[in-house]
Every structure is written in structure tokens, then in C-alpha cells.
N, C-alpha and C positions, 0 to 999 in steps of 0.2 A: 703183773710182773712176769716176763718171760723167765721160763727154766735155764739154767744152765746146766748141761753135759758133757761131761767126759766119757768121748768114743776111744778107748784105748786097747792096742792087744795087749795081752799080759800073756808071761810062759805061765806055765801052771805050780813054777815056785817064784809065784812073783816079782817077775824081772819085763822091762821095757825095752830092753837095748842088750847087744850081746854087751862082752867082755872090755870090748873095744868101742862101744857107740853104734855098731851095723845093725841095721834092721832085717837084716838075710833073712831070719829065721821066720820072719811075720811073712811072710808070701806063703799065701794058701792053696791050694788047686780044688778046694772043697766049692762046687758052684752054688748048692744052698746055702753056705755062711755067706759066699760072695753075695747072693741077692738081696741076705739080709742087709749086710753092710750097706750097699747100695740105695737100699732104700732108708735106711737111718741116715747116712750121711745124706741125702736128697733132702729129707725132714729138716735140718738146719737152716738159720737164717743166718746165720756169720759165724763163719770159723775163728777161733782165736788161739791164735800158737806164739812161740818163741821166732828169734829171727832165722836160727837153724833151720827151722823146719819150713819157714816159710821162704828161705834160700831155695830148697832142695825143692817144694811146689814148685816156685815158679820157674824153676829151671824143670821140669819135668812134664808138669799136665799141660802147658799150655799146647803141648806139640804130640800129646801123645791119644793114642786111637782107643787105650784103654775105656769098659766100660766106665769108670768111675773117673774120667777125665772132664764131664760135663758138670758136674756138680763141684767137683774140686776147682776147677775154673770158674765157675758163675757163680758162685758164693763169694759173697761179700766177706774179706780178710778183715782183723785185727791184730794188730804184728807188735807183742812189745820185746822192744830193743835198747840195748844203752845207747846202742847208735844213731836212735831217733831215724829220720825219714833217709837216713844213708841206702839202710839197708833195703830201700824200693830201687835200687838204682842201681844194687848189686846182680851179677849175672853170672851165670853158670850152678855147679853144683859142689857139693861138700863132698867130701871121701867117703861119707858114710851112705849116698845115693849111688855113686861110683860102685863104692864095694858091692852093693845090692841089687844093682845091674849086672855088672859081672858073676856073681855069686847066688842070685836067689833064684836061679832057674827062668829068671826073664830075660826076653828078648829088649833090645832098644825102646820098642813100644811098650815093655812093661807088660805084652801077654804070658801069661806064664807057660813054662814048658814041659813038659812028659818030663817027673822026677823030682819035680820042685816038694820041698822040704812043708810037712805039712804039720798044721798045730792037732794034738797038743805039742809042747815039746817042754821038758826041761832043762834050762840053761846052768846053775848050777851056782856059776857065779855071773852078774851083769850089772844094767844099771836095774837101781830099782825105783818105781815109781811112787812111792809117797817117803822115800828115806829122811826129807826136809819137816815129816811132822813133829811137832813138839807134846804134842798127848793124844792119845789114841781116839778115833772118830767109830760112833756105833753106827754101821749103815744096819737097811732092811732088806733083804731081796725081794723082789717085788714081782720081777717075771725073769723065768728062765727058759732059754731054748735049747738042746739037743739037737746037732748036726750030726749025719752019717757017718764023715770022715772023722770025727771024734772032737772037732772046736763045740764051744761053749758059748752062747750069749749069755750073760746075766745082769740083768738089773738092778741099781740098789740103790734108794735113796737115805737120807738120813734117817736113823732111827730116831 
């Protein structure tokens, strides 16, 4: 049975999304978190998101020169939606790829620019990613990496 994994930034008081849904804050200029990323997301055999997010992909990697635009494109999607197969056929981008263009220090192509906002960071108040659990899950951490610029890898499977 293949693994399943959750590739997620998290601020460091566990939030997914600013205040508003923007993802500004997750643009890194750190190149060794970036390689890592790069090569975890390469490791994948199909991405599986919401329809949100998978709006704002295909309105974004397919045209952009970014390193992580080849594997964000060539991976094989899994999209659940109430909209069913609508949302393959939708086009353009949500306000919250918008805002993060205009705001997270990228250019059109998604390179990042001299200034962009760098992890760690904490948001204070946001969305948070596991707020839909009903009793607490024990993970393990399993491996951790230390970047320069101060991001964080860590690994944790169920305990």
C-alpha cells in the first residue's frame, strides 16, 4: 500500500492561510528549503487537493518557468469537489493566487523577488490546518531538517 502525505507549510503557531485565505506568507527565498521541497514534491505519484487549490494550479503552473512548475504539472491530480468534473473545465485563478502574486514578492512567473517574506513567521490569527479534528492524533517525528534562513522540515508519522 502506497503512503499517503501531507506536504504543508505551517506558520510556527500553526496556521495554513493568512486571516483572509492568502497564501503571501508561504513564499520563501530560503534556496535550500526550496531544493528540498522540490525534490519531495518530485517524490509524489499524485497530488490530491480540494477544488480550490486545484483552480489556482491549473491556472498558474501550467505557464509558469518556475522551478517546481514541472512536477506540479506532470503529476498526476486527484481533485475532490461538490462540483464533480465542473471544476476541470474551470479557468483562471481565485483571489487568494491573485493576492499572492501581487503581494508575496513574485513576479508573474512566480520567481521570487529581493524582499519576499520569509518563514518562520507567525500569523497570530489564520486558517488552521487540522481545526475539523474531533480527538487529538499522537504523531512521531521521524526526521527533521534545519534550514539557514530559519524554515523547518519535519517529519511525523502516526504514533
Amino acid at each position: 500500500m502506497r503512503e499517503l502525505i501531507l506536504k504543508m507549510s505551517i506558520s510556527i503557531d500553526g496556521f495554513v492561510g493568512s486571516p483572509d485565505g492568502g497564501p503571501k506568507w508561504v513564499f520563501d527565498s530560503d534556496q535550500e528549503a526550496a531544493a528540498w521541497t522540490l525534490e519531495t514534491v518530485w517524490n509524489a505519484s499524485l497530488h490530491i487537493m480540494g477544488s480550490r487549490t486545484f483552480h489556482d494550479m491549473a491556472a498558474y503552473w501550467p505557464s509558469s518557468t518556475e522551478v517546481f512548475a514541472p512536477p506540479m504539472s506532470q503529476i498526476p491530480k486527484a481533485v475532490f469537489s461538490r462540483q464533480g468534473s465542473a471544476i476541470l473545465k474551470a479557468a483562471g485563478a481565485t483571489a487568494a493566487l491573485e493576492d499572492a502574486r501581487a503581494n508575496a514578492g513574485t513576479d508573474r512567473s512566480g520567481q521570487v523577488q529581493p524582499g519576499a517574506e520569509v518563514h518562520p513567521v507567525a500569523l497570530g490569527r489564520a486558517l488552521p490546518v487540522f481545526s475539523d479534528l474531533t480527538t487529538a492524533r499522537s504523531l512521531r517525528l521521524v526526521r527533521s531538517r534545519a534550514f539557514r534562513a530559519g524554515s523547518v522540515a519535519q517529519i511525523y508519522r502516526p504514533a
